[in-house]
ZAVO-109821 format. One record per residue (C-alpha): x, y, z; residue number from 1. Coordinates in steps of 0.05 Angstrom, whole numbers. Example, Ala and Ser with C-alpha at 12.3 -4.5 7.8 and 13.67 -1.06 7.14 Angstrom:
BEGIN
246|-90|156|1
273|-21|143|2
//
This chain:
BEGIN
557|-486|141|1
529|-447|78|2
515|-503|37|3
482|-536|86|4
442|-473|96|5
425|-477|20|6
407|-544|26|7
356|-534|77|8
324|-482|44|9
321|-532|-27|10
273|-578|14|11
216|-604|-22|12
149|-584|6|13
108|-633|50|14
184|-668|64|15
183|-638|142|16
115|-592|173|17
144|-541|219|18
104|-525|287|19
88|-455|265|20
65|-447|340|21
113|-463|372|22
173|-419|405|23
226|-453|367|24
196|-469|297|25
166|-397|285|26
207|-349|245|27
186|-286|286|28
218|-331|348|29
182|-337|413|30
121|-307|441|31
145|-232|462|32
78|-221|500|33
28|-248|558|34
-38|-262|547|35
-51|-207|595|36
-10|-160|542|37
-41|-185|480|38
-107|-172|502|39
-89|-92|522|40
-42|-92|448|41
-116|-115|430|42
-145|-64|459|43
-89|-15|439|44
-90|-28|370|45
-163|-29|356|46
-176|38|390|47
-129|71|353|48
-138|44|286|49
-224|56|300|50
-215|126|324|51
-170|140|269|52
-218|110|213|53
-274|146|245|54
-237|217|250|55
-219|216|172|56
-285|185|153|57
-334|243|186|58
-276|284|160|59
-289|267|95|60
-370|268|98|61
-354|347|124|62
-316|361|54|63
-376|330|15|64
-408|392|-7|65
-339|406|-42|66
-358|368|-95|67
-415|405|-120|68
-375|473|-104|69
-313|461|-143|70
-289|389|-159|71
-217|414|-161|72
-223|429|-91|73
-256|365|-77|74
-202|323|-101|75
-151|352|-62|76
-190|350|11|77
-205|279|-3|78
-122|269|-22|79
-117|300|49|80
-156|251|80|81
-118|198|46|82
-53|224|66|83
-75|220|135|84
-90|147|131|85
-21|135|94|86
8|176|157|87
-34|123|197|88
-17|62|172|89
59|77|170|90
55|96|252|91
17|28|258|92
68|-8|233|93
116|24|266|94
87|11|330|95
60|-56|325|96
95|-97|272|97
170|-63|264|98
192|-106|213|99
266|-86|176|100
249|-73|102|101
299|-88|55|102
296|-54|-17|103
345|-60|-73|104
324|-55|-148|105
346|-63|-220|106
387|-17|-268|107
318|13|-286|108
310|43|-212|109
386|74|-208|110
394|132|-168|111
319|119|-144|112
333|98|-80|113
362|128|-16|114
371|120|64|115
368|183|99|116
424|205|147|117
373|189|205|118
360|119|180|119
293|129|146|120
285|99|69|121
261|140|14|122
250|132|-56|123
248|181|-123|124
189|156|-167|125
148|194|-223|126
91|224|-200|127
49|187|-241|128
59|105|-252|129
19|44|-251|130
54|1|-193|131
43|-79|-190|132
59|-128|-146|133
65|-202|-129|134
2|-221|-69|135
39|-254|-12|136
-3|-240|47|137
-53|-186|67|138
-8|-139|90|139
23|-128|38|140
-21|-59|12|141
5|-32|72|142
87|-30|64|143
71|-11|-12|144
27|54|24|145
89|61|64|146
131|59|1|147
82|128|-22|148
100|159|33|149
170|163|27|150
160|183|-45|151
200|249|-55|152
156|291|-68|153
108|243|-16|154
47|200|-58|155
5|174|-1|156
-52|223|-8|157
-45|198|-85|158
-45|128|-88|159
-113|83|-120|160
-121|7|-109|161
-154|-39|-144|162
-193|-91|-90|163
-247|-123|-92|164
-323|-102|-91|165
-332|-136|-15|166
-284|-87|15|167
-336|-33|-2|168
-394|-58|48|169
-340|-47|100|170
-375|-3|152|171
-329|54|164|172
-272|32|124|173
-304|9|59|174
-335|85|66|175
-270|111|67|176
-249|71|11|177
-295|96|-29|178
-277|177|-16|179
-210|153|-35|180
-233|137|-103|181
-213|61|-99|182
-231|17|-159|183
-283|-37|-139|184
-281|-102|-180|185
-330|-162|-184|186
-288|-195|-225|187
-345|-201|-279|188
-303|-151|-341|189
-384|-136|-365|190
-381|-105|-300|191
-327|-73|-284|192
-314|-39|-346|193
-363|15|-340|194
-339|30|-268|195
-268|25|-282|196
-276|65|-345|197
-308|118|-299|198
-259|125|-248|199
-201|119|-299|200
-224|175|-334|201
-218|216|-271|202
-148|201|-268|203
-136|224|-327|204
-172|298|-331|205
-134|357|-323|206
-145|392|-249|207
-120|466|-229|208
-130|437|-148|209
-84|464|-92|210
-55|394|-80|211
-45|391|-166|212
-5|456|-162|213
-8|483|-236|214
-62|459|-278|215
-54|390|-303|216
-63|317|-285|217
-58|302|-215|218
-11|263|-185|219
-28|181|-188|220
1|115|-168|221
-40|67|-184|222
-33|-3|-143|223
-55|-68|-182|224
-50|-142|-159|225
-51|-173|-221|226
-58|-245|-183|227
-121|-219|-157|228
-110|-254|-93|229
-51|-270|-45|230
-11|-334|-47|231
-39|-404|-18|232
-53|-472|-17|233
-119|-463|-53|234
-101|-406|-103|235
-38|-437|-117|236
-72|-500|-137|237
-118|-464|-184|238
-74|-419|-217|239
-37|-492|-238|240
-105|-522|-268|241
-110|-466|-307|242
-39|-459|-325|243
-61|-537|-354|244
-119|-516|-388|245
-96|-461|-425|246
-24|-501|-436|247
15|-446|-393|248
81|-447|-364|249
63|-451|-295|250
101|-417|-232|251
120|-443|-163|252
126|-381|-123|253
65|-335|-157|254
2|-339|-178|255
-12|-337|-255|256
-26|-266|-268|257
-88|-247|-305|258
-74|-191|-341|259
-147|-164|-359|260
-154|-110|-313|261
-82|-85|-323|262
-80|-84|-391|263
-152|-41|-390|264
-114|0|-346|265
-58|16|-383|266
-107|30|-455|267
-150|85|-414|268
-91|114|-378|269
-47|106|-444|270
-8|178|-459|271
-25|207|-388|272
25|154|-352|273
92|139|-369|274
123|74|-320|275
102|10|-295|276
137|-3|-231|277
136|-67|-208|278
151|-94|-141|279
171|-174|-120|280
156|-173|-45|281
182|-234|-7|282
180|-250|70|283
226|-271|117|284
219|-344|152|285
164|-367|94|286
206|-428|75|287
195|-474|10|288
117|-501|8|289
87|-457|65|290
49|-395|59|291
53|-331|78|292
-26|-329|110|293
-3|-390|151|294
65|-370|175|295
45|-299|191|296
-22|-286|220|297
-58|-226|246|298
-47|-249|316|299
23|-272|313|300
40|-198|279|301
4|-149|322|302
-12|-189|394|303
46|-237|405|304
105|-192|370|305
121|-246|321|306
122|-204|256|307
173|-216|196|308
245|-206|217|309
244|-173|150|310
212|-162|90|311
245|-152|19|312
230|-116|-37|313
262|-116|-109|314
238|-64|-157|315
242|-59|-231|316
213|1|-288|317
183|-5|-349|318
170|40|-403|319
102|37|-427|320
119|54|-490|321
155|-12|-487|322
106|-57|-464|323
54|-88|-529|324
-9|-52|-498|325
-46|-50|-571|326
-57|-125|-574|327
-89|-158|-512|328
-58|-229|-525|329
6|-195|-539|330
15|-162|-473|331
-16|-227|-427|332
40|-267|-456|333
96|-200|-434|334
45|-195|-361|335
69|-272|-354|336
145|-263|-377|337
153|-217|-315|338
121|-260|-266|339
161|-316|-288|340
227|-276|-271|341
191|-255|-217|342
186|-337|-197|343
259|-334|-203|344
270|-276|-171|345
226|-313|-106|346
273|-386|-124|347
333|-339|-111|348
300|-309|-54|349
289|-380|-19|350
353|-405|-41|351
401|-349|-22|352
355|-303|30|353
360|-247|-12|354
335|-208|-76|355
398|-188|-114|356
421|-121|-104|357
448|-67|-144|358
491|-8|-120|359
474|43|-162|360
399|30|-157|361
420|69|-91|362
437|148|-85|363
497|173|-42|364
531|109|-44|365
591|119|-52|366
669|129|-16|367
732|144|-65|368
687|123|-130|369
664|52|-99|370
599|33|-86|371
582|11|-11|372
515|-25|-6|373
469|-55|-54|374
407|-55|-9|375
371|-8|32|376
344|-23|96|377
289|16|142|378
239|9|188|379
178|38|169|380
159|99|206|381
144|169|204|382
191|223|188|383
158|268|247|384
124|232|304|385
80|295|309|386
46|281|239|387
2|236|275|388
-36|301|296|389
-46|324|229|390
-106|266|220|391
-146|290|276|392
-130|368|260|393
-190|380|210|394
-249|353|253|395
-220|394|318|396
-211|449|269|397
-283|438|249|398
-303|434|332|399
-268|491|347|400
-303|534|295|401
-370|502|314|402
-362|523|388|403
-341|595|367|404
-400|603|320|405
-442|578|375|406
-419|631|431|407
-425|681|382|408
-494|661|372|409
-506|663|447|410
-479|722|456|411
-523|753|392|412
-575|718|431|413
-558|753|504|414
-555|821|463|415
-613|813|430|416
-652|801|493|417
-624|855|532|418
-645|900|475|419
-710|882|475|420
-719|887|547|421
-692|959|544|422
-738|975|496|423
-803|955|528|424
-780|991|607|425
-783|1050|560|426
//
């Protein structure tokens, strides 16, 4: 039975098509919802995740002024609105895509790793690291948010992506973005470097802020795609011409990483950060020669209840002290060593189902001196359901003070007027 498992998942692409719409051929398994449902999980889901962008974004236009008061005090409000979508994104996962995450990791992570007694997943990184990861489908930003907020002490009011310069002209969103301090890219270096050069040195300035604690640099994970785009038909297909071009080893699983922005990364932020973490991510049900994009859509996710049985994640460290960041050639050719172990950490995946796991990657794992598990797995979520209030505290905060200053001006008002019509009867 297992080797004919493992020969099934060895097929060569284009051999057999699945029906991806289908009941039987679909990974996520058959169609959980109506029509009727879809539409009001439609409904459902778009209110919330509007209202929510909205609340955070007039939030934030309310804390502008901060920034010509005191920067330090800036910084941190605009953390706390960025915690509050990290707080959002976890419950809307929760609630419309519960997928099982499993996480295991490398000697370089041990004891970084943990499961809660009440099921939950949590992690022990630095507070300040540059984290990469392989681009499987859209989604993926959001699991790696997740990941920030079970950060002990929690990142996800401290995390900064790099995306690209479309994402900006988002109404709403793209606004957000922007308070967060996100990194826009056009993908033109002439271009970018000025703007990443600007934000970068941000990171790396010494704050006193109330979310900083003591005076020093703040806290800062850093997210990078160094494939620049998720995984596909087309991408993949480029990212082999060029491997031919430049007379690469190519990859099966990945794109070619192009190590430009990292590696300007890593010189502006060099003696301020200390790790690279890097994360494979792989999906369940995305077999040999499909696609992530094509197997798991936005609609088969979040309307018909067809998300990933489960998603993996294996995470390795590295020094950067380690890593050859004072010659640019130098440290393309390392970028491309670890995404070709990352190609065979996705071949393993495919063959076997599973990342490989490693036991004391995880804390509290062990009975009489033997280690139990070599994976963690979760469900994203929130540690307290009632965090969800905590986005929509600061503008009712704001309302409520409004209203009072208003009566209070009414009643000035009333006084005034009663006052004055004392004064002329006399």
């Amino acid at each position: 039975m297992e080797s004919q498992t493992l020969k099934q998942r060895k097929k060569p692409a284009g051999e057999e098509t699945r029906d991806l719409g289908s009941t039987e051929d679909h990974p996520g398994g058959h169609i959980k919802h109506s029509g009727g449902v879809q539409l009001l999980r439609l409904l459902g889901a778009a209110l919330f995740f509007i209202s929510t962008c909205c609340t955070i974004v007039v939030t934030q236009f309310v804390g502008v002024p901060l920034y010509c008061i005191n920067r330090n005090w800036y910084y941190a409000y605009m953390a706390l609105t960025k915690q509050s979508f990290g707080v959002a994104v976890t419950f809307f996962t929760h609630r419309w895509a519960p997928s099982v995450i499993k996480i295991s990791g490398d000697a370089s992570v041990e004891g970084q790793l943990r499961k809660t007694p009440d099921g939950r997943f949590e992690c022990n990184f630095p507070e300040r690291l540059i984290m990469v990861a392989n681009h499987q489908i859209y989604s993926d930003w959001l699991y790696l948010w997740w990941v920030a907020y079970t950060n002990q002490p929690s990142m996800h009011g401290h995390i900064y992506i790099l995306l690209k310069e479309s994402l900006k002209r988002i109404p709403i969103i793209g606004w957000g973005m922007q308070f967060y301090g996100f990194i826009f890219m056009a993908r033109k270096m002439e271009t970018d470097r000025p703007r990443m050069a600007h934000r970068l040195k941000v990171l790396k300035e010494v704050h006193s802020g109330p979310m900083s604690g003591t005076k020093g640099l703040d806290p800062m994970w850093l997210l990078l795609f160094p494939e620049g785009t998720n995984i596909s038909r087309n991408t993949l297909r480029r990212s082999k011409e060029f491997a031919e071009k430049q007379r690469l080893k190519n990859t099966e699983h990945t794109v070619l990483p192009r190590g430009t922005g990292m590696y300007f990364c890593l010189t502006e932020l060099d003696g301020t950060v200390d790790y690279v973490y890097d994360c494979t991510v792989a999906y369940e049900g995305v077999q040999r020669g499909e696609f992530g994009e094509e197997v798991y859509t936005l609609q088969s996710i979040y309307l018909q209840g067809r998300p990933p049985p489960s998603i993996s994640m294996y995470w390795r460290c590295f020094a950067v002290k380690d890593i050859p960041i004072k010659s640019q050639p130098e440290f393309e050719d390392w970028l491309r060593d670890r995404w070709h172990e990352k190609d065979k950490l996705m071949e393993q995946y495919l063959v076997t189902g599973s990342f490989p796991g490693f036991p004391p990657a995880i804390q509290n794992n062990e009975t009489n001196g033997v280690r139990k598990e070599a994976f963690v797995e979760s469900k994203p979520r929130l540690a307290f359901w009632w965090e969800v209030g905590y986005i929509y505290l600061p503008l009712a905060t704001y309302a409520l003070l409004l209203n009072l200053v208003w009566k209070f001006w009414l009643m000035a008002a009333h006084v005034r007027k009663v006052t004055d019509l004392g004064g002329s009867t006399q």
